[in-house]
N, C-alpha and C positions, 0 to 999 in steps of 0.2 A: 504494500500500500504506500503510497506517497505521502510525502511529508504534508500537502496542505489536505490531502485525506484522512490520515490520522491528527492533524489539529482538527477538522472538521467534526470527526468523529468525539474524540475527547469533551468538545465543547459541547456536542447533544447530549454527551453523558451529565454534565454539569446541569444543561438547559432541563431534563429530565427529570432531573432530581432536586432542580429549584423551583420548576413550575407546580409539583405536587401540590402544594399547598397553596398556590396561590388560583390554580386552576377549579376547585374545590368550593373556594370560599367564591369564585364566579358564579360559576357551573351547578352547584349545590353538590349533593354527595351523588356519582357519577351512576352508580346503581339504580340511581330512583328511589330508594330506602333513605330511612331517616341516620345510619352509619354503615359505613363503608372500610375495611380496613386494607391497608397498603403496605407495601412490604418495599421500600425505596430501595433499599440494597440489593434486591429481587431485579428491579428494573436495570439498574444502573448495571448488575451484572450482564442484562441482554443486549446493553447497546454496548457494552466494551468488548461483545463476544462476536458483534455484528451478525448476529442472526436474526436481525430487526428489522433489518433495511434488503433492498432491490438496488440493484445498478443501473445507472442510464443505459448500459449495454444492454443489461438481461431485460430490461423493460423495452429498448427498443425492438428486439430479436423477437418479443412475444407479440408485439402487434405485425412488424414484418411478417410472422409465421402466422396471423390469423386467429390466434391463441385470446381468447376471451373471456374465460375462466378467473377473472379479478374485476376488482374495480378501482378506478384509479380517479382520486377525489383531488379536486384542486381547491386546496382553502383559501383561496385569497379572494380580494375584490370584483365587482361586475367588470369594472373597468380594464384592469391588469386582463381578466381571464378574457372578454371581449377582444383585447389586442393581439394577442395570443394565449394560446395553450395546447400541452400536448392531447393528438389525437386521443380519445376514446375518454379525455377528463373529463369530470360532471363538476361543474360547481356548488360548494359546498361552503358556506361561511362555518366558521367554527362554532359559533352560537346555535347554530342550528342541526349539530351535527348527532348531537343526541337525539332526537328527532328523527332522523336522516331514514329511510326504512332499506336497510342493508341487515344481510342476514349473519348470524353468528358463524356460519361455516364457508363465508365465503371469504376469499384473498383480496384485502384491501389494502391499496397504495397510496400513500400519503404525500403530497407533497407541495409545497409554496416556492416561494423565493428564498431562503433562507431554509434555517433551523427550526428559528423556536418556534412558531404556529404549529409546525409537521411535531414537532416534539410535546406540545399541549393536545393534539388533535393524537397521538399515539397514543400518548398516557389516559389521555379519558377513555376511549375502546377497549384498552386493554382492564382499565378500571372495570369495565361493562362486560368483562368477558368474554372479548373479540379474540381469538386468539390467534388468527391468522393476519392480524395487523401489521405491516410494515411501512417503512417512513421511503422515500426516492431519497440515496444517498446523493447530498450535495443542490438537491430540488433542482428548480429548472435552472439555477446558476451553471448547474453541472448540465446541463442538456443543453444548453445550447453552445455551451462552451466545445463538449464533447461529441455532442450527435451532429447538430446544426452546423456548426461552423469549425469542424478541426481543422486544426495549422499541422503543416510539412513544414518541418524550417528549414534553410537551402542549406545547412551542413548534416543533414538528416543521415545517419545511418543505414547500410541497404536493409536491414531488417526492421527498419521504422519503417521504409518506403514500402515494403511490403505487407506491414502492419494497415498504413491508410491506403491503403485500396479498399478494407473493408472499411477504414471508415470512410472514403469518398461515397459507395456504394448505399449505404446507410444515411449519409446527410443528402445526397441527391433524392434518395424513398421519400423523404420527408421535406422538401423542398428548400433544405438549406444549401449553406454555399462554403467546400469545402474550398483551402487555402493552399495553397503549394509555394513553395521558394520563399517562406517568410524569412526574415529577420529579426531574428530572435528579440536583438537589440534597439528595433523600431515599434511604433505605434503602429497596429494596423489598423487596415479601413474599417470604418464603422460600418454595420453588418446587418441587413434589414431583415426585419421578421417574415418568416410565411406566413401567405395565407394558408390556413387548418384546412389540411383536407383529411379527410377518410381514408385508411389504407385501401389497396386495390384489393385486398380479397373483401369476399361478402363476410361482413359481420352481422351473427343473428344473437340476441341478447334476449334473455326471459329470464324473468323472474325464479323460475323454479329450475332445480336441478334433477336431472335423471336419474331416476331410481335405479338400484343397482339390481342386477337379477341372486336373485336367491341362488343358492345352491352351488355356486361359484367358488 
């Protein structure tokens, strides 16, 4: 993991385990019940073991492949989500996320601009006994850094250069605009958002999931 990944990381462990208490006394006790008990050292254990989170990779690879089996919730504003967001996000204010009608056994992705929302909006679900919860490592900071827009720098390595083929492949799916022969040591060009489209495979989404057959 890289260094601005593991600070990344370390700080939702903090952001986690600061917002407990303060998310509570917003939100009321997260259950719906009049107490709720937490287990902060519990939590703080699963974000430093990163079994919390999804990658920009592994999230883009699952809509590429058609894969629909999650739900992937954008906490942020009308505005920000209107301008852009990724494919297949539902907006979701965090206020209204208890509410939200998402099922206990389904895979939910989390993610804003930052940390700390994905990290308030993690800790209440899993308060609620969501337990397929996870947070978009990095949110869309990380996506369009890495999906959208990745840099080639002109003294790239032949096994970088063959590393972004797959991501050129990848930001072109999604209409961004990959970069080649950058300079490491330069500003580059400001970088305009897609328009949201829909992957090209057919996505069917229902409510219920299919029963397994007996006997199996």
């Amino acid at each position: 993991m890289s260094h601005e990944k593991t600070a990344w990381t370390r700080n939702r462990t903090l952001a986690v385990v600061a917002v407990v208490l303060g998310a509570v006394a917003i939100f009321g006790s997260p259950g719906g019940g009049a107490r709720v008990t937490l287990d902060t050292r519990e939590l703080a254990a699963i974000v430093e073991s990163e079994v919390d989170h999804v990658t920009v990779q592994e999230l883009s690879d699952w809509i590429i492949q058609g894969n629909t089996d999650f739900r992937l919730i954008d906490l942020r504003d009308e505005e920000s989500y209107a301008e852009y967001h990724i494919p297949l996000a539902e907006r979701v204010p965090l206020g209204e996320l208890h509410d939200y009608p998402i099922l206990r056994n389904e895979k939910i992705v989390l993610y804003s601009d930052g940390g700390i929302h994905s990290a308030q909006a993690w800790f209440l679900l899993r308060a609620q006994k969501f337990p397929g919860t996870y947070i978009l490592l990095g949110g869309l900071d990380f996506w369009k850094d890495e999906i959208l827009f990745p840099v080639l720098e002109a003294d790239a390595a032949p096994e970088e250069v063959a590393a972004f083929e797959r991501a050129r492949f990848v930001s072109e799916f999604f209409g961004g605009t990959p970069q080649t022969g950058v300079d490491p040591a330069a500003d580059g060009p400001a970088m305009s958002l897609p328009t949201v489209e829909m992957p090209t495979q057919p996505v069917v989404r229902s409510g219920k999931r299919k029963k397994k057959k007996k006997g199996c």
